[in-house]
Short mmCIF file of the C-alpha atoms (twelve columns), coordinates in Angstrom:
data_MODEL
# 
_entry.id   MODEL 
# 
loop_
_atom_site.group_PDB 
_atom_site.id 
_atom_site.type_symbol 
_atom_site.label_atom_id 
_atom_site.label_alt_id 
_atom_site.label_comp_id 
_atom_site.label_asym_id 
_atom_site.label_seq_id 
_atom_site.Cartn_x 
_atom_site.Cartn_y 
_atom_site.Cartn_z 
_atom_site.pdbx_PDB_model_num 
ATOM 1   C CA . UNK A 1   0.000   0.000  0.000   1 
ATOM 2   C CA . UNK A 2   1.103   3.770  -0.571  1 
ATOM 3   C CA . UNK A 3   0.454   6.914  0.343   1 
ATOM 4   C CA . UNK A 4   0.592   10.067 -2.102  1 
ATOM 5   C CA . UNK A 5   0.443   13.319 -1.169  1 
ATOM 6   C CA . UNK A 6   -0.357  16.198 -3.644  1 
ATOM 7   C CA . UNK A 7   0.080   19.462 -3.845  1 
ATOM 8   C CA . UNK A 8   -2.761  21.733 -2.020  1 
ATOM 9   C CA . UNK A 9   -4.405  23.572 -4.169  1 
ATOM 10  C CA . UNK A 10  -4.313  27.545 -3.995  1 
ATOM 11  C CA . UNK A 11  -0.646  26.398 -3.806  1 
ATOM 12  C CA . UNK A 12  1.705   29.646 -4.214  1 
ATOM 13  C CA . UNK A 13  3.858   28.174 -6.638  1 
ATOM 14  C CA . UNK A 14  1.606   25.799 -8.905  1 
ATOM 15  C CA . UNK A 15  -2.162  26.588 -10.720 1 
ATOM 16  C CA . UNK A 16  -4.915  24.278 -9.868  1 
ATOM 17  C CA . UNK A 17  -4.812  23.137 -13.456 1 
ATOM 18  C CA . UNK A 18  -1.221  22.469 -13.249 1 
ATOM 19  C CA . UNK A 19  -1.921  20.337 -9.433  1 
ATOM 20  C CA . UNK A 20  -4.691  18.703 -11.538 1 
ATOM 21  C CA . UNK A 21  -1.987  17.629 -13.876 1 
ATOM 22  C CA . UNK A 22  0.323   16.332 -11.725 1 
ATOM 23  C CA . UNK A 23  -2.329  14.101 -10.021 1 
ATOM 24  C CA . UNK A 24  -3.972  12.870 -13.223 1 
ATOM 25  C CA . UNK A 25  0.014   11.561 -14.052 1 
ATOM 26  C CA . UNK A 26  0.421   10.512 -11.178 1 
ATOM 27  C CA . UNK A 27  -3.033  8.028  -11.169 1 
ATOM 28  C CA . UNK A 28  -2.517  7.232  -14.375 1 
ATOM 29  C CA . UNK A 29  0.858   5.919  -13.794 1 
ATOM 30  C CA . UNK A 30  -0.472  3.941  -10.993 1 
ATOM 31  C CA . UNK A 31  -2.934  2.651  -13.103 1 
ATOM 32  C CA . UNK A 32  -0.307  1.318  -16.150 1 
ATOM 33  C CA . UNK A 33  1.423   -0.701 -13.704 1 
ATOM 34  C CA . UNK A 34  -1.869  -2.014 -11.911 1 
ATOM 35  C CA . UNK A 35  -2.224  0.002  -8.724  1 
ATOM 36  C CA . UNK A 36  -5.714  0.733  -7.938  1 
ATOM 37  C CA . UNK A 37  -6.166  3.910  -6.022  1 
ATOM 38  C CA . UNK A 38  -8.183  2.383  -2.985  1 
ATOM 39  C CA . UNK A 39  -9.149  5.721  -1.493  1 
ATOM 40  C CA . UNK A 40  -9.017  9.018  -0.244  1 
ATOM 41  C CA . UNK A 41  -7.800  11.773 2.238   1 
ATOM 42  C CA . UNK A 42  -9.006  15.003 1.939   1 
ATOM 43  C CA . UNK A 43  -7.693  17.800 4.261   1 
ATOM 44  C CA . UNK A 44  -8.894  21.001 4.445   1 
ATOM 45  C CA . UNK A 45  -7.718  23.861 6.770   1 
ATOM 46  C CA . UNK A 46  -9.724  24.413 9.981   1 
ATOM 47  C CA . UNK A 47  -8.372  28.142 9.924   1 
ATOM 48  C CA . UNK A 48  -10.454 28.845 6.820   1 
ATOM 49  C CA . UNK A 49  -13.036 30.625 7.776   1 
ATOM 50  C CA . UNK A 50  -14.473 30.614 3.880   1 
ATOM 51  C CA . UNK A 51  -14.241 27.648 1.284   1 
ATOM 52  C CA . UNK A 52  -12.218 28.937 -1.044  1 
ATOM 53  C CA . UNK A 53  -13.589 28.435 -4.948  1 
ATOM 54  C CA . UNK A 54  -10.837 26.020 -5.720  1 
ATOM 55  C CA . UNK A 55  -11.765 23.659 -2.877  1 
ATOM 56  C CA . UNK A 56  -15.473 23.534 -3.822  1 
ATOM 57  C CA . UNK A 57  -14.551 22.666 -7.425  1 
ATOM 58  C CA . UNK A 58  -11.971 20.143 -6.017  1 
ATOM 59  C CA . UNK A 59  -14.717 18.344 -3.913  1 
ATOM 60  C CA . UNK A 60  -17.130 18.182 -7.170  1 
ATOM 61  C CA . UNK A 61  -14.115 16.619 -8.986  1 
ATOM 62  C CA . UNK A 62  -13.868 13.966 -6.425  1 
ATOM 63  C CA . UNK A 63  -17.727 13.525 -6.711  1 
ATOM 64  C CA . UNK A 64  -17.548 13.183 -10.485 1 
ATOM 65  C CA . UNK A 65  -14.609 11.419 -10.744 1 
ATOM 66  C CA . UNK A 66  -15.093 8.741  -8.030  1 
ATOM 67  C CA . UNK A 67  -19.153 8.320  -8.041  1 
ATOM 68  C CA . UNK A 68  -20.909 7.881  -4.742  1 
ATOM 69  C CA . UNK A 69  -20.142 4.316  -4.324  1 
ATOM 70  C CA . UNK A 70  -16.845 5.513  -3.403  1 
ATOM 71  C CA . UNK A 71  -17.488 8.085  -0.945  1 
ATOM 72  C CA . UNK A 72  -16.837 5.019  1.854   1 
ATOM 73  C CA . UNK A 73  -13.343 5.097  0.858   1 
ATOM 74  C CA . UNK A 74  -13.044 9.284  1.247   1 
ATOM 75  C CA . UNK A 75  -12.026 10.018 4.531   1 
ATOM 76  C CA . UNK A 76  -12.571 13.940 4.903   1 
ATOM 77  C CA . UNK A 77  -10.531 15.350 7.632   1 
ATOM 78  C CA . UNK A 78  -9.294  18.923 9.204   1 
ATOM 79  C CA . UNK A 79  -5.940  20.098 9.723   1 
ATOM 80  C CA . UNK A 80  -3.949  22.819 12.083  1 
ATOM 81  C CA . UNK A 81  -6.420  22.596 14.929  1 
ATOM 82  C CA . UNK A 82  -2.972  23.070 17.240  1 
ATOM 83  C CA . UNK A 83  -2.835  26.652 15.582  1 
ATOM 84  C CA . UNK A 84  -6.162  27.683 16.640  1 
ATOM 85  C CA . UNK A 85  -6.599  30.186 19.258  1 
ATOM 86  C CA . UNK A 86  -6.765  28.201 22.970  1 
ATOM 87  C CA . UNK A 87  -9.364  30.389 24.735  1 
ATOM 88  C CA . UNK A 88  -12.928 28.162 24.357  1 
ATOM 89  C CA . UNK A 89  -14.654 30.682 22.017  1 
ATOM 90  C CA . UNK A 90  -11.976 30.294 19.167  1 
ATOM 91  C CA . UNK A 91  -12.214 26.291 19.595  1 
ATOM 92  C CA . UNK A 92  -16.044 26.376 19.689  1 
ATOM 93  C CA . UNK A 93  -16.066 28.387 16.186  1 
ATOM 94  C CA . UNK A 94  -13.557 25.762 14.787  1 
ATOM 95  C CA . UNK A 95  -15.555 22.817 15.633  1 
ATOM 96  C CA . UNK A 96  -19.186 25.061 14.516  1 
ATOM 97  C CA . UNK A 97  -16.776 25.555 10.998  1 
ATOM 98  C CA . UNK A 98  -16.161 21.611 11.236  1 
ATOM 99  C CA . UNK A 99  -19.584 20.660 11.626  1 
ATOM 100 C CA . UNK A 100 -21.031 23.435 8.826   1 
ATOM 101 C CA . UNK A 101 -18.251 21.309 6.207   1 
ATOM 102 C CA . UNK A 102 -19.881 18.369 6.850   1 
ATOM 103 C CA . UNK A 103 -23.296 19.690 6.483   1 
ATOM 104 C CA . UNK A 104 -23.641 22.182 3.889   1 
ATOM 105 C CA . UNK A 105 -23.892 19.853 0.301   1 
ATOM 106 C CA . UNK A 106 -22.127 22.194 -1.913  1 
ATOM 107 C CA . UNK A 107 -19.074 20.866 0.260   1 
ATOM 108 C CA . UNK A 108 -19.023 17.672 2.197   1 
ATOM 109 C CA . UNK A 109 -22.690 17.120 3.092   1 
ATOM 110 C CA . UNK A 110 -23.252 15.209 -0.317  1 
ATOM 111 C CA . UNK A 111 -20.034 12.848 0.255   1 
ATOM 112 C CA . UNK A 112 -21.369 12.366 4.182   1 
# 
């Protein structure tokens, strides 16, 4: 089994298109030599306080792409909760933030 990690997009250096790209290679090299891709991790940034465009459009790729009899094998996660604020209000918003992801459909809600 392996793990590949991708380029984020909204990277500084690369254009979506260009992290598009590089994944569709990659899978498609994996593919050639008969790995299967057998799921996948999605992290987004519980700092956000807005879903950015290119991480709406990234989670309707993974709907299109993978169809919902995949969504079992998405695991949906969020990162840098050490960086948010300690005092109980900042911690409440994050999880509130956490729990709107998984409910509103334009985002998670459908792959939930």
């Amino acid at each position: 089994m392996s793990l590949i990690d991708t380029p984020g997009f909204n990277d500084t250096n690369l254009s979506d298109s260009e992290i598009l790209r590089n994944i569709a290679f990659i899978l498609t090299r994996m593919y050639q030599r008969g790995i299967r891709l057998s799921g996948i991790i999605y992290l987004h940034c519980i700092k956000d306080v807005r879903i950015s465009g290119s991480s709406k459009r990234m989670i309707r790729l993974i709907r299109d792409i993978c169809g919902e009899e995949a969504f079992p094998r998405l695991v949906l996660t969020t990162s840098m909760w050490p960086d948010v604020d300690t005092d109980a209000d900042s911690y409440e918003r994050a999880e509130q933030r956490e729990a709107e992801l998984a409910s509103t459909e334009d985002f998670w809600g459908a792959l939930c």
